[in-house]
C-alpha positions as CSV (number, residue, x, y, z in Angstrom):
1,X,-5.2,-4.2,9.4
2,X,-8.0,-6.6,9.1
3,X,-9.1,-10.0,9.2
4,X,-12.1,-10.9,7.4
5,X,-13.6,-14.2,9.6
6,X,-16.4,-16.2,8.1
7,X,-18.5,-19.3,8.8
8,X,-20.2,-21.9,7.2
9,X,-22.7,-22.6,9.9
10,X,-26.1,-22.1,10.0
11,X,-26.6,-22.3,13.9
12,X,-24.9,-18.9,16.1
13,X,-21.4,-19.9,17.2
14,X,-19.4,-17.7,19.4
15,X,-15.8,-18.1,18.7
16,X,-13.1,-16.2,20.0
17,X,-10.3,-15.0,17.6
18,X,-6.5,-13.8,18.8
19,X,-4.5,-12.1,17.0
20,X,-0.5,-11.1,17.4
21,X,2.1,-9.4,14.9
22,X,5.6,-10.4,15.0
23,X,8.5,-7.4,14.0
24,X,11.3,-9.7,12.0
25,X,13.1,-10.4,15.2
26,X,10.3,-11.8,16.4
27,X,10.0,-8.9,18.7
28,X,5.8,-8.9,19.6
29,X,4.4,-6.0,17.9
30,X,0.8,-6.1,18.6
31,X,-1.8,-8.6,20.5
32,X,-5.6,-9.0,21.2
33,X,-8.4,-10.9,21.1
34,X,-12.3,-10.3,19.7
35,X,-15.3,-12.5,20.0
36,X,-17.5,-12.9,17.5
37,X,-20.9,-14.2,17.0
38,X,-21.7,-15.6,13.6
39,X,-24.7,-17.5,11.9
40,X,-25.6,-17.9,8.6
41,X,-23.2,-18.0,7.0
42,X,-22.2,-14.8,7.7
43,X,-18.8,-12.7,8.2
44,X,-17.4,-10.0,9.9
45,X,-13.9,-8.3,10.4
46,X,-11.6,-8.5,13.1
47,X,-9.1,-4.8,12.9
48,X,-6.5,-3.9,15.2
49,X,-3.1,-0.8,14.7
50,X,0.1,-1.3,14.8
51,X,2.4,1.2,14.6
52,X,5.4,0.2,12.2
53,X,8.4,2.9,11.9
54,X,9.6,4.4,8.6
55,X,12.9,2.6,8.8
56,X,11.2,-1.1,9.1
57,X,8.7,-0.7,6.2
58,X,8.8,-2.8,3.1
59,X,10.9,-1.9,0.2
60,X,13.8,-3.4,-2.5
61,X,16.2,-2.3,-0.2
62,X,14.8,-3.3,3.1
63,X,12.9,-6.0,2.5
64,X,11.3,-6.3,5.8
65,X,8.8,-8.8,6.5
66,X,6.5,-9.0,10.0
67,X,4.4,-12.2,11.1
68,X,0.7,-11.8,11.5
69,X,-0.7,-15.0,13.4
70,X,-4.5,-15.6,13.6
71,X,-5.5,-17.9,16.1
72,X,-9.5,-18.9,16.5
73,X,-10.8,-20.5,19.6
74,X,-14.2,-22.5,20.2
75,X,-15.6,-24.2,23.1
76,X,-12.2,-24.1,24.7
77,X,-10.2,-25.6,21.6
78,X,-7.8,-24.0,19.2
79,X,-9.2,-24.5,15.6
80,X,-7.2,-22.4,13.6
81,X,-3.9,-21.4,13.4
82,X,-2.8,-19.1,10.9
83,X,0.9,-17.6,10.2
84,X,1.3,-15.1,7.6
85,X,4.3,-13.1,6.1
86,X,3.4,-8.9,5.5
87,X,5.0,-6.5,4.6
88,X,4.0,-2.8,5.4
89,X,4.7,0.0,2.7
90,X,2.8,2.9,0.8
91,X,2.7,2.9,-3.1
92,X,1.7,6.2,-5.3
93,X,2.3,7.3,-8.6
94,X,3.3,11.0,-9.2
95,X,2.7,11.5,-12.9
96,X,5.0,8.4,-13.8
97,X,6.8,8.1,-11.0
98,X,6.4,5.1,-8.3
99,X,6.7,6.6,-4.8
100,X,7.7,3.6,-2.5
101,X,7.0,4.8,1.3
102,X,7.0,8.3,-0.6
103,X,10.6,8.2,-2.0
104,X,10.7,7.6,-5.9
105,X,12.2,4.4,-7.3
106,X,13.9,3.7,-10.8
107,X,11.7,0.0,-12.0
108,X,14.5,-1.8,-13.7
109,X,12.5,-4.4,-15.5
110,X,13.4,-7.9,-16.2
111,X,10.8,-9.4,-18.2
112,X,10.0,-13.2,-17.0
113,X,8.8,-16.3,-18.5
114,X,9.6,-19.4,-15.9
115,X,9.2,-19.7,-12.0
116,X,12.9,-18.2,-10.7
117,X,14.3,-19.4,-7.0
118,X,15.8,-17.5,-4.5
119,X,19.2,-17.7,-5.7
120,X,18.4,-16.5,-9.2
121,X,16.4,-13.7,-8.4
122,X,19.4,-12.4,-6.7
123,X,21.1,-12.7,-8.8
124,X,19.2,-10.7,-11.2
125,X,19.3,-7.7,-8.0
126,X,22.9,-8.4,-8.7
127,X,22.7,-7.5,-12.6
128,X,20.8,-4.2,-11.8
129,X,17.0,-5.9,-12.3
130,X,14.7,-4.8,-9.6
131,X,10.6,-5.7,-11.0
132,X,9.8,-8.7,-12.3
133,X,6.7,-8.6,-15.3
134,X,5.9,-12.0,-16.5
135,X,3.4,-13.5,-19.2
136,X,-0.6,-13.5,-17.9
137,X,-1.0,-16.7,-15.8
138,X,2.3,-17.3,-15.0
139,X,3.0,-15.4,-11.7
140,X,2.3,-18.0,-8.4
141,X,1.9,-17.2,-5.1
142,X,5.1,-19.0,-4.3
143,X,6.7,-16.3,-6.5
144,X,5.7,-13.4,-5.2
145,X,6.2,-15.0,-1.8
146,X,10.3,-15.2,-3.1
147,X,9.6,-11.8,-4.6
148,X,8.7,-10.6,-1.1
149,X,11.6,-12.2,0.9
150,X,14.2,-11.1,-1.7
151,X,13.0,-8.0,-2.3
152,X,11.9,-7.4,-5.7
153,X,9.1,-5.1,-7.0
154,X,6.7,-6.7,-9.4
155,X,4.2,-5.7,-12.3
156,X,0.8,-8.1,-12.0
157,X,-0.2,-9.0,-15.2
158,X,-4.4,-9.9,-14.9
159,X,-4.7,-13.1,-16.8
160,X,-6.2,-11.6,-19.5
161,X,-5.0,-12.5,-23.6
162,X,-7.1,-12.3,-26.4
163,X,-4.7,-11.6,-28.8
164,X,-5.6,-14.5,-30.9
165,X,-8.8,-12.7,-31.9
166,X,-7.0,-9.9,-33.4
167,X,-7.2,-6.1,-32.9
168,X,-10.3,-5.2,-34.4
169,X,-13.1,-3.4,-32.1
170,X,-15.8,-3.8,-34.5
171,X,-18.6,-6.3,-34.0
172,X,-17.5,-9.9,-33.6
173,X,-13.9,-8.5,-33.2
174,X,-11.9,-8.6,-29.9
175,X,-13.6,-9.7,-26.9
176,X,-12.2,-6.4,-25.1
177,X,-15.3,-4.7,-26.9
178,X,-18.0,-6.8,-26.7
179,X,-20.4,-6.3,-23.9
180,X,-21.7,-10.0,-23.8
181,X,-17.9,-10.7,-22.1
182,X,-18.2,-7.5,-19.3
183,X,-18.9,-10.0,-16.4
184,X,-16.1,-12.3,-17.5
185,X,-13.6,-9.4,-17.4
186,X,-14.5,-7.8,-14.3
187,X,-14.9,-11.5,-12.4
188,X,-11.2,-12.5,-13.4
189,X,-10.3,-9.1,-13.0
190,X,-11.5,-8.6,-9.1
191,X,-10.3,-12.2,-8.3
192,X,-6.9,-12.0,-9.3
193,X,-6.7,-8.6,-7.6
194,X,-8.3,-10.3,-4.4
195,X,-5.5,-12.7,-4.9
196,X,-2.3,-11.1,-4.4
197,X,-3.1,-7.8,-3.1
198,X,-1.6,-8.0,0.0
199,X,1.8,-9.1,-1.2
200,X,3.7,-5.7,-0.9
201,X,6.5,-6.7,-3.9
202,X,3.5,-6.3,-6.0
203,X,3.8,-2.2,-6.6
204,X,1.5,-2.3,-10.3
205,X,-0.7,-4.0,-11.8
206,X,-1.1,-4.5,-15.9
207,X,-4.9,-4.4,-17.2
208,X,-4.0,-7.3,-19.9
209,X,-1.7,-8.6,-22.7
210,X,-2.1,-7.9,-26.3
211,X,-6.1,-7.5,-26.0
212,X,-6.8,-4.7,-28.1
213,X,-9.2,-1.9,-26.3
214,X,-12.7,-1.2,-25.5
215,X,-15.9,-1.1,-23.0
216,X,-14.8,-4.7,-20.7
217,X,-11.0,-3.1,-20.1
218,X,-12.5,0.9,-19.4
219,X,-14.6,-1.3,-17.2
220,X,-11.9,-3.6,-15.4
221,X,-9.4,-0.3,-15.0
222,X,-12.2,1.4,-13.1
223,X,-12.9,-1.4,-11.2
224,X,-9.4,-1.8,-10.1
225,X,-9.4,1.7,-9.2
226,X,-12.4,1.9,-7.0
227,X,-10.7,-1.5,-5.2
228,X,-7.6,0.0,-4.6
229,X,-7.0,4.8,-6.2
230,X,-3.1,4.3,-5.8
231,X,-1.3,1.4,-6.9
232,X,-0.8,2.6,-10.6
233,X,-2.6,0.4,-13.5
234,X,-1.1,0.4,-16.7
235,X,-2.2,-1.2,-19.9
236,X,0.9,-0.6,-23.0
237,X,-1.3,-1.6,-25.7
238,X,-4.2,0.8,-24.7
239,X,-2.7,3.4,-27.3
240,X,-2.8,6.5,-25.6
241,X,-6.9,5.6,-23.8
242,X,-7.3,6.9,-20.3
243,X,-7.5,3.4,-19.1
244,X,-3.5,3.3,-18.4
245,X,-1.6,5.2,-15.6
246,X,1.5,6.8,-16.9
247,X,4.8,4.8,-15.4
248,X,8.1,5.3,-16.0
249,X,9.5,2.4,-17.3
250,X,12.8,1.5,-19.5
């Protein structure tokens, strides 16, 4: 595990940064400390184990979430203090088949449209739905946060739709082709993925929506894929291109 520490002064600053990781009964997991100096503007990272057993990682079914706090200390005063819900679990893809923590899972999908609470996304558990896909843009963090806690797997769609330019790869056609919009794909691309990547409900992630196919999306799958080999990627409307993992889904 790390934690990537960064400062926005110019002079060197020693500060000292503690770290502890809570099991879900709060039994204490982990703890340390590491000083670092930083100028510059400059970062570094702060790693540490811990050793989580097979029967306490993350899945549907168990849904187990640890508490990593982050505590950073300077000139004897506490100036950040940093909770956050993880959950631990391995995702692979064996020829259309998601491996959760290496056993293979069925993705029962309930396509969404709205923010769902608590209550209603168990009840769609309940109804035999366990992923969530919903419409580019519309996935918060407070979602997958309830996606975590309830246990539901989910499909990231990158907010990426150019549908309204129609399907056409020729010149002046879909964006998806054009070179001139290579840095814009990639940018949204790698910052969404920067976004939610350490939420363990999400298990996939979706190139784009209705965006036809060419150079920018070849170029956002591989990118994806040198960020992160396993999680699958899959793209429906690449029609039959390399640049979408095969996944089972209904």
């Amino acid at each position: 595990m790390g934690v990537v520490i960064k400062t926005h002064a110019l002079n060197p600053k020693t500060t000292r940064v503690y770290y502890e990781v809570l099991a879900p009964d709060t039994t204490k997991v982990v703890e340390g400390y590491k000083d670092l100096t930083l100028d510059m503007r400059r970062e570094d990272t702060v790693r540490f184990m811990a050793t989580i057993p097979r029967s306490m990682m993350w899945s549907a079914e168990t849904p187990n979430l640890y508490t990593v706090i982050v505590r950073t200390r300077y000139e004897g005063r506490i100036n950040e203090y940093i909770p956050l819900k993880v959950g631990f679990r391995t995702v692979t893809n064996d020829n259309g088949t998601l491996l959760i923590n290496g056993k293979p899972v069925t993705l029962r999908v309930k396509e969404g449209s709205s923010e769902y609470t608590i209550p209603e996304l168990e009840t769609f558990k309940k109804l035999g739905y366990n992923t969530l896909r919903m419409q580019p843009g519309m996935l918060s963090q407070a979602q997958l946060d309830r996606c975590d806690s309830v246990g539901f797997y989910v499909i990231d769609q990158i907010p990426i739709d150019t549908n309204r330019a129609g399907l056409s790869r020729k010149r002046g056609g879909n964006p998806s082709n054009d070179p001139a919009w290579r840095d814009a794909y990639l940018d949204r691309t790698v910052q969404h993925y920067l976004a939610v990547r350490n939420h363990p409900s999400v298990v996939a992630f979706s190139l784009a929506r209705e965006s036809a196919n060419g150079i920018n999306l070849y170029e956002s799958y591989l990118r994806l894929k040198e960020l992160e080999k396993e999680r699958p990627v899959i793209y429906p409307e690449s029609g039959g291109e390399w640049n979408s993992d095969p996944l089972n889904l209904p």
